[in-house]
C-alpha positions in Angstrom: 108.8 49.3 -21.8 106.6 52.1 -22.9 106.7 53.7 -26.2 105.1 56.8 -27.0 102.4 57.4 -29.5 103.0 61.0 -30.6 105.0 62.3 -33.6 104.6 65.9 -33.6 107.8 67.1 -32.2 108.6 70.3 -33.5 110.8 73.3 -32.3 111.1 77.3 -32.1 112.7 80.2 -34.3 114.8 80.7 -30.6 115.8 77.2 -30.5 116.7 76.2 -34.1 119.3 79.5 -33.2 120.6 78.5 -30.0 121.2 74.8 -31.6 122.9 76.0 -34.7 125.0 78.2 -32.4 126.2 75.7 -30.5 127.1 73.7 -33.1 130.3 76.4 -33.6 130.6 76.9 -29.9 128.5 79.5 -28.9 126.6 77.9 -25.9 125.4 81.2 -23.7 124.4 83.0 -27.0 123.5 87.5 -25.8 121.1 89.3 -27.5 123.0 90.6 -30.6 123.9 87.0 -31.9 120.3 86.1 -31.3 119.8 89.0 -33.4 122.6 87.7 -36.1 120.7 84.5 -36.1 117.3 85.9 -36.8 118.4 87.6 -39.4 120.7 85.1 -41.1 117.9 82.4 -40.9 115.3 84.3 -42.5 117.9 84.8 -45.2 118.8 81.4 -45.6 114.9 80.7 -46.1 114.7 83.1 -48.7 117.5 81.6 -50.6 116.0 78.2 -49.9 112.7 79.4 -51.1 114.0 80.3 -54.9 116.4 76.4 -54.5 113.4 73.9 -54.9 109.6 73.5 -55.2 108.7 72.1 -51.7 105.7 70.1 -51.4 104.5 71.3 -48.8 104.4 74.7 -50.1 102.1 73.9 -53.2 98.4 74.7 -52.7 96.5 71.7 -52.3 93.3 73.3 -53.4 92.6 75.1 -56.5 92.3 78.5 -57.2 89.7 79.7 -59.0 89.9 83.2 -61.8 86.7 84.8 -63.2 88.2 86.5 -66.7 86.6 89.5 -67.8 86.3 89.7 -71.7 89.3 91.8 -73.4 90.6 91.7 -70.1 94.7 90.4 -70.6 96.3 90.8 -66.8 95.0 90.0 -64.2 96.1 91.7 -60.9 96.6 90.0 -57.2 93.7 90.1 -54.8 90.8 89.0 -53.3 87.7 89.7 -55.7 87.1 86.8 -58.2 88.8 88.5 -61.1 92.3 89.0 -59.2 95.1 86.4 -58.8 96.0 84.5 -55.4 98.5 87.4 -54.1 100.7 84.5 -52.3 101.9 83.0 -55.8 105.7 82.0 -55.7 104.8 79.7 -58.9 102.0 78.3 -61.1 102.4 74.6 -60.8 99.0 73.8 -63.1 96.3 76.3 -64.8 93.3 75.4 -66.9 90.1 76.9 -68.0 86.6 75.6 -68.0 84.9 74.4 -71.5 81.5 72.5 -71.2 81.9 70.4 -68.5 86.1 69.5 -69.2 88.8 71.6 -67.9 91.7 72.3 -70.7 95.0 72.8 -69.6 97.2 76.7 -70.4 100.3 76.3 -71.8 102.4 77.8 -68.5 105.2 80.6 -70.4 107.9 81.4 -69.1 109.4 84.8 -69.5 110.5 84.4 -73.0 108.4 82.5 -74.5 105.8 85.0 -73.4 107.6 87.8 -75.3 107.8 85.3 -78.4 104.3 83.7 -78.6 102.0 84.0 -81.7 99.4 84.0 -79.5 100.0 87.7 -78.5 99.2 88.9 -82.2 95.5 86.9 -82.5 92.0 88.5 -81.7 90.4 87.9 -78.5 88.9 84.1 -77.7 89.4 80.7 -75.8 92.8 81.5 -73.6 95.7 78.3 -75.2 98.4 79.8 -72.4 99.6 81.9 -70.0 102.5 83.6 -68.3 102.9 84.7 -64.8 104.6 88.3 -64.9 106.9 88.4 -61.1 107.7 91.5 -59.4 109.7 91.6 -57.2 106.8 92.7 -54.6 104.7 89.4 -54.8 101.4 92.2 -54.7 102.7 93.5 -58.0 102.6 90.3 -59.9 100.6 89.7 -62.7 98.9 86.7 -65.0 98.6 87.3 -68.7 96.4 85.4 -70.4 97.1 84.4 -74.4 95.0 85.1 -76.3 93.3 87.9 -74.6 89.9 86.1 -73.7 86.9 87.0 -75.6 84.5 86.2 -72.7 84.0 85.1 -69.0 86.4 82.1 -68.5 86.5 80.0 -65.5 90.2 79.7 -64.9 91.1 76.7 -62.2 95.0 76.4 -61.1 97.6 75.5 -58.5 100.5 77.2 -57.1 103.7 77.4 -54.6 103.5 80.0 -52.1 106.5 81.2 -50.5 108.1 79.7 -47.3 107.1 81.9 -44.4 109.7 83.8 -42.3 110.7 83.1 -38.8 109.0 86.6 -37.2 108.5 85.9 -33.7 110.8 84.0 -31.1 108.4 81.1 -30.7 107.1 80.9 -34.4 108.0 77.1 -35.4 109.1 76.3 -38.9 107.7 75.9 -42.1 108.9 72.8 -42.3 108.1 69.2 -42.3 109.9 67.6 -38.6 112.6 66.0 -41.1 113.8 69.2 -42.1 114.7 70.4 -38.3 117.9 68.9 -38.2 119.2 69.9 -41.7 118.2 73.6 -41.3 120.2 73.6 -38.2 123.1 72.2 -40.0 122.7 74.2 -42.6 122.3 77.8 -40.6 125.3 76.8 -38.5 127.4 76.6 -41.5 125.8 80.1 -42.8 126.7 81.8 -39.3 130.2 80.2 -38.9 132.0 83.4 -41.1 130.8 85.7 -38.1 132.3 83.7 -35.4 136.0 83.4 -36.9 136.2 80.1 -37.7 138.9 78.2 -39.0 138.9 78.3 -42.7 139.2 74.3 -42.2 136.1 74.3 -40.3 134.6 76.7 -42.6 134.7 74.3 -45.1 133.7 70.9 -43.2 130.7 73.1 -42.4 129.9 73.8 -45.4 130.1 70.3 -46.3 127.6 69.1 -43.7 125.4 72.0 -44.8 125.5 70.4 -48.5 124.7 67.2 -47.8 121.9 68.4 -45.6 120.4 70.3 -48.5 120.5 67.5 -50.6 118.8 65.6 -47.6 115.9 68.1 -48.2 116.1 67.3 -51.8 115.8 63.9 -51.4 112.6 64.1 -48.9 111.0 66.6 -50.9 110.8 64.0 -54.0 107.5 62.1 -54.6 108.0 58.3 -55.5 103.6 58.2 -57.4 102.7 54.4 -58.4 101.2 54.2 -61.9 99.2 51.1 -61.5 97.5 50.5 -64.9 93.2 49.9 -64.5 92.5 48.6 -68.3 92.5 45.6 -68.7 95.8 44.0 -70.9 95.3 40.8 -73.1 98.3 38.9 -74.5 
């Protein structure tokens, strides 16, 4: 018995829309369901985008800001003063003092509109707030207070899921995602191919539980294993 070594299956925009069409009995898909599919699938990663933080999708390197003194927004880019234009999220930001970096406060919109910090003179920045747009070029970082000086700023973020654009692109998923977005686009295509309302709904079913597949594989489990030492 041979078993193989490899574990990098993986599969195409063109095939993840044939599967999910056969699912509801469309085996010898033409060219305008293809069409349906492509375009329902790159909406259904859109909504998935805005359902979760994926893991996958959070930078694992840090970004790095240059502030400019009396300087509040900062603009997306590429020069050292401008913001990573792929931001989705902030997930951690902090700015250099000495040789420690001190975390921002992260605002949401709100709080941002609300914050003390807003009304005091320029110096060290205590938090921030990530203005979105709905053009991800147009979004901004404000800075509270407005910094006094040339800050390094260090910080993580989520990017968006990337669309489906070509017929071979594969997904930007992890392999244990294939099956559920399958499940889950067949459910999202089923209202174009008059099914039953009964099926509708047993579809939609399977398509929940997938998502909450997702959910569950997207969750870290970290190990806090203490290194002082504990007398009794």
């Amino acid at each position: 018995m041979t078993i193989s070594t490899t574990s990098d299956f993986t599969v195409t925009r063109n095939d993840l829309i044939t599967q999910a069409l056969s699912y509801i009995g469309v085996t010898d898909p033409q060219n305008e369901e293809m069409a349906l599919g492509v375009r329902v699938l790159n909406s259904l990663i859109r909504n998935l985008d805005a359902r979760g933080d994926w893991i996958w999708g959070i930078s694992n390197a840090e970004s790095t800001l240059t502030t400019v003194a009396n300087q509040q927004a900062y603009v997306t880019g590429i020069l050292s003063t401008t913001i990573n234009p792929n931001i989705l999220k902030l997930i951690y930001i902090s700015y250099l003092q000495g040789n420690d970096y001190i975390p921002l406060i992260i605002y949401d919109k709100q709080s941002s509109f609300l914050t003390d910090y807003k009304d005091d003179s320029p110096g060290q920045p205590q938090a921030c707030h990530l203005e979105r747009h709905n053009l991800r070029s147009d979004n901004r970082l404000l800075l509270y207070p407005t910094p006094n000086s040339a800050y390094t700023i260090k910080y993580s973020f989520r990017r968006p899921l990337f669309d489906f654009t070509l017929p071979t692109d594969n997904p930007d998923f992890p392999t244990e995602w294939f099956l559920p977005l399958q499940k889950m686009l067949s459910s999202e295509l089923a209202g174009h191919f008059s099914k039953t309302l009964q099926e509708r709904q047993w579809l939609a079913a399977e398509s929940e539980k997938a998502f909450q597949e997702m959910v569950a594989f997207n969750a870290e489990k970290p190990s806090y294993t203490s290194l002082r030492t504990e007398y009794f």
